[in-house]
C-alpha positions in Angstrom: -3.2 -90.8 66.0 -3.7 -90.1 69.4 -7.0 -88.2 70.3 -8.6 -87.2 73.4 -12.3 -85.7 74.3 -12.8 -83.4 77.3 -16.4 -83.1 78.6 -17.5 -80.2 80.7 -20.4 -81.0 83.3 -24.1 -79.2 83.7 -23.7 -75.9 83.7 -19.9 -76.0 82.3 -18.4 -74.8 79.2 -14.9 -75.5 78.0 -13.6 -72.3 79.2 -14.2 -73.9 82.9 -12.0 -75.0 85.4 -9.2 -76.9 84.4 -10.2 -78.1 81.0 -8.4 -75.7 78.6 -5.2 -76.1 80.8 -5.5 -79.8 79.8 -6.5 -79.5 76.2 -3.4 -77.3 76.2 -1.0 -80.3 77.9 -2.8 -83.1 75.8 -1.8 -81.2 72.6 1.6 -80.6 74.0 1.9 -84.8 74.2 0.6 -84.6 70.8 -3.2 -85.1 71.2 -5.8 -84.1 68.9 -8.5 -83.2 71.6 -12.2 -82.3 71.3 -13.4 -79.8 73.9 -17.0 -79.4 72.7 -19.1 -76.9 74.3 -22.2 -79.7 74.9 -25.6 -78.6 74.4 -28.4 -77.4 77.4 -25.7 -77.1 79.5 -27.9 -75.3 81.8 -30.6 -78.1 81.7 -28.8 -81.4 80.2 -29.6 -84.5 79.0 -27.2 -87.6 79.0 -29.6 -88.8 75.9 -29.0 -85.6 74.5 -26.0 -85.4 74.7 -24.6 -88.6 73.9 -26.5 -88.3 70.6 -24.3 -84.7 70.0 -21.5 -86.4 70.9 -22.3 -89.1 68.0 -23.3 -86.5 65.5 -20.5 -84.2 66.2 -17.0 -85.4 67.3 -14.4 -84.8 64.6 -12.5 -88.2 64.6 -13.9 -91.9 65.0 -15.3 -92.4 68.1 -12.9 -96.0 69.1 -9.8 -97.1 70.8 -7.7 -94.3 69.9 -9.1 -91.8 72.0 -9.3 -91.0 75.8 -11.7 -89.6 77.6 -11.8 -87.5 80.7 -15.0 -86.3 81.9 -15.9 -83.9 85.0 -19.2 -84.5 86.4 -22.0 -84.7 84.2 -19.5 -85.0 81.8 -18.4 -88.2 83.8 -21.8 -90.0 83.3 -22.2 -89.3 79.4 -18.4 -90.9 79.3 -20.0 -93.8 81.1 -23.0 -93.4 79.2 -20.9 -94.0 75.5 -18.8 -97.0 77.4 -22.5 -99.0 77.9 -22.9 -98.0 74.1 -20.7 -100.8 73.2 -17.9 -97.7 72.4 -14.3 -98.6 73.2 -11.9 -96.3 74.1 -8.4 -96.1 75.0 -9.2 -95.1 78.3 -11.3 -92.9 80.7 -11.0 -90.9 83.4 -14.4 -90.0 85.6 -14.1 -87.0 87.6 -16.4 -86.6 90.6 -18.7 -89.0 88.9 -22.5 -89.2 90.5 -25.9 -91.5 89.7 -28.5 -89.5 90.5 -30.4 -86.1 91.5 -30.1 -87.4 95.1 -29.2 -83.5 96.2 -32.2 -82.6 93.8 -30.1 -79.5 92.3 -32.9 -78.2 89.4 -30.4 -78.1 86.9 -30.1 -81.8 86.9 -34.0 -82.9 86.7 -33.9 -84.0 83.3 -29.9 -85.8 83.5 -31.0 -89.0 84.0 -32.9 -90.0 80.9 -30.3 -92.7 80.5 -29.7 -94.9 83.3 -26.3 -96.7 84.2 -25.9 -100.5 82.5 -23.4 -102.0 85.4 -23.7 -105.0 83.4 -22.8 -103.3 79.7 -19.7 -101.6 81.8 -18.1 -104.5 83.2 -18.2 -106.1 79.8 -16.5 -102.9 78.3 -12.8 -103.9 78.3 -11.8 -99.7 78.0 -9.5 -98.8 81.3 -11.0 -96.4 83.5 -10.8 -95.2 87.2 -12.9 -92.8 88.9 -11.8 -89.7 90.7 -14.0 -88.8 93.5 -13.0 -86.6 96.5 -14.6 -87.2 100.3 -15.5 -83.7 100.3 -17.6 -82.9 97.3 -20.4 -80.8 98.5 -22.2 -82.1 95.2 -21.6 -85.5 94.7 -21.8 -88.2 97.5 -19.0 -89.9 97.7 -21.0 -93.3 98.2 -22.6 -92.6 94.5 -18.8 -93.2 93.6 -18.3 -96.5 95.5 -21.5 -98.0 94.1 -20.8 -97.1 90.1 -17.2 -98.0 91.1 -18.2 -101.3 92.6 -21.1 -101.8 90.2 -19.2 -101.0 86.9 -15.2 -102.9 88.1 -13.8 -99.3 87.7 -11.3 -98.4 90.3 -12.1 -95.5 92.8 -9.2 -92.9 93.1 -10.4 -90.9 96.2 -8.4 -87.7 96.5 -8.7 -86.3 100.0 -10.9 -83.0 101.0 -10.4 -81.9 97.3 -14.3 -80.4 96.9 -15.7 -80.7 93.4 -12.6 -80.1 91.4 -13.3 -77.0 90.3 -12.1 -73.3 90.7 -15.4 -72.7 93.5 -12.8 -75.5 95.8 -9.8 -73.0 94.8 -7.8 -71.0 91.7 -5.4 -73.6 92.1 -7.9 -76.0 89.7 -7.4 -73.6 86.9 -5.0 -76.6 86.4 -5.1 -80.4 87.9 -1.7 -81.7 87.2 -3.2 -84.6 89.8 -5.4 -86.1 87.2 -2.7 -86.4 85.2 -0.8 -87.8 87.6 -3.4 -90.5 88.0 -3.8 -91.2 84.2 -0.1 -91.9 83.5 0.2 -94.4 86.6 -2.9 -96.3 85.0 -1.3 -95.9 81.7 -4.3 -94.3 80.4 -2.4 -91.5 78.5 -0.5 -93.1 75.9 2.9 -91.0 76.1 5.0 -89.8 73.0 8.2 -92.0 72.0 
């Protein structure tokens, strides 16, 4: 069975962005997906959440299912990787490391910090989706858990954060798809 998990970030729900546009396409390819709406969303926790997503996904977390995160959401997919989970593959939208930008909403994200070591033993396939204009996230927080972790870095030009503030037109992201199917991440019906 194939299964995927879509994470919103800090401040996100499911009905953001491009996310139900996805869960919509990933169940068209057959998909059982998991859009959860994560909990203190307003004020997260990656400890938090990771323990949620533990406690509450519907299938085995493993090597059937794919993950695509979008920012915070990024770092708790990270975050289950340096678990020990493995996954079929990942996909880390506009992925960050810290409060750098010191946004209030994050000052309590980084209870768990990144295990570069833990992530380059994970064998799960990932890349990282960054854009060089993300008013948000610093594209050089990309390069260095890119670097750090052996993930590629996918950096899609003056793109913003990947969300409907950059544009309507990420009510879908047929680009992330794009990317996912060229680093056979999706696994694609026979």
């Amino acid at each position: 069975m194939k299964r995927a998990i879509i994470f919103h970030g800090t401040q996100g729900s499911p009905e953001g962005n491009w996310f139900r546009w996805l869960e919509s396409d990933l169940q068209a390819k057959g998909y059982d997906v998991w859009l959860p709406t994560l909990p203190y969303a307003e004020q997260p926790s990656l400890m938090e959440w990771a323990s949620f997503v533990r406690s509450h996904c519907p299938f085995p977390l493993d090597e059937n299912v794919m993950i695509v995160g979008h920012s915070s959401g990024a770092i708790l997919a990270f975050v289950l990787l340096q678990l020990g989970y493995t996954f079929a593959g990942v996909a880390a939208v506009s992925i960050f490391m810290d409060n750098t930008l010191g946004w209030a909403p994050n000052d309590k994200l980084f209870d768990v910090e990144f295990d570069y070591a833990a992530l380059r033993a994970n064998q799960t396939p990932r890349v990282i989706i960054n854009s060089d204009t993300d008013p948000y996230v610093p594209l050089a927080q990309a390069e260095t858990i890119a670097e750090q972790s052996g993930t590629e870095l996918l950096v899609l030009k003056d793109q913003g954060h990947f969300n409907l503030e950059r544009s309507p037109t990420y009510a879908e992201f047929p680009a992330l798809l794009a990317a996912m199917r060229e680093r056979e991440l999706l696994q694609e019906a026979a």
